[in-house]
N, C-alpha and C positions, 0 to 999 in steps of 0.2 A: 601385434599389441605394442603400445608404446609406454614403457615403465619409467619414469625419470629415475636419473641418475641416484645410489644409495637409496631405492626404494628396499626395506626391507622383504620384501616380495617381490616375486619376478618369474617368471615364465619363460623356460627356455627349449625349443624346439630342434630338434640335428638329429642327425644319425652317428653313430658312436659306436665303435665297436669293444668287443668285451676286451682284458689286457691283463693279466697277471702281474698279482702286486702280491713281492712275497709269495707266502702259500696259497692265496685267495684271489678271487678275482673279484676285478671291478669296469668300471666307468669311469673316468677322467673327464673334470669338464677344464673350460678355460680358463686358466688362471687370469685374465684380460676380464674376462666377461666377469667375474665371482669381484673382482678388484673397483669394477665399474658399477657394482651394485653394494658397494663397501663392503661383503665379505674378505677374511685372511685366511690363513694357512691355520687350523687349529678352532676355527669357530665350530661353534654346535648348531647344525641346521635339520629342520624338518624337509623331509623330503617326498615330492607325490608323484610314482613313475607310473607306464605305462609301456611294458616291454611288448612288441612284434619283433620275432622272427623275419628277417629278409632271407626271401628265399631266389630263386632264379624261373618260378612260376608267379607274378604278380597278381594272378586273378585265384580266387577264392576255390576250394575245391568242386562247392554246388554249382559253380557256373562253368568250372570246367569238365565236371562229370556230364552238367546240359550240353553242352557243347558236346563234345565226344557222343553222345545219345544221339543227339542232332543229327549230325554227320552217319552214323549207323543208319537211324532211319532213312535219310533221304540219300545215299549214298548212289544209289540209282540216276536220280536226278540228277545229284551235283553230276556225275558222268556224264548224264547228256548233255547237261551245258557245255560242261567243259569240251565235249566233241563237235558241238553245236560254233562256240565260240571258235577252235581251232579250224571246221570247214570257210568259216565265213571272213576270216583274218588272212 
């Protein structure tokens, strides 16, 4: 999205991790970016988030409970390829 400069509006996309400030935790953004959209240190902003968890499984659990099902069922099969494949290599 292309925002000009000191729009008061702006849409900002990253990944960020949480960071203890004080007692409490938060998000940190750029002081660069907030500067280039003419916010300071002390302005009052509305804000509109969207938290996901990153986790070290990228895909959804529905698709990885099909997957794992998948494999259960045809688990025979994959075998024989995979036997199939290793007599013929």
């Amino acid at each position: 999205m292309d925002i000009p400069k000191n729009s008061p509006t702006f849409e900002f996309h990253d990944s960020r991790k949480i960071t203890q400030i004080g007692s409490s935790y938060g998000v940190t953004l750029p002081k660069e970016l907030l500067h280039q959209h003419g916010f300071n240190k002390g302005d009052q902003v509305d804000i509109q988030i969207k938290i996901t968890k990153h986790t070290d499984n990228p895909f959804s659990k529905e698709f990885t409970d099909a997957v794992n099902t998948t494999f259960q069922q045809y688990n025979g099969t994959f075998n024989d390829l995979k036997e199939f494949d290793q007599d013929n290599h």
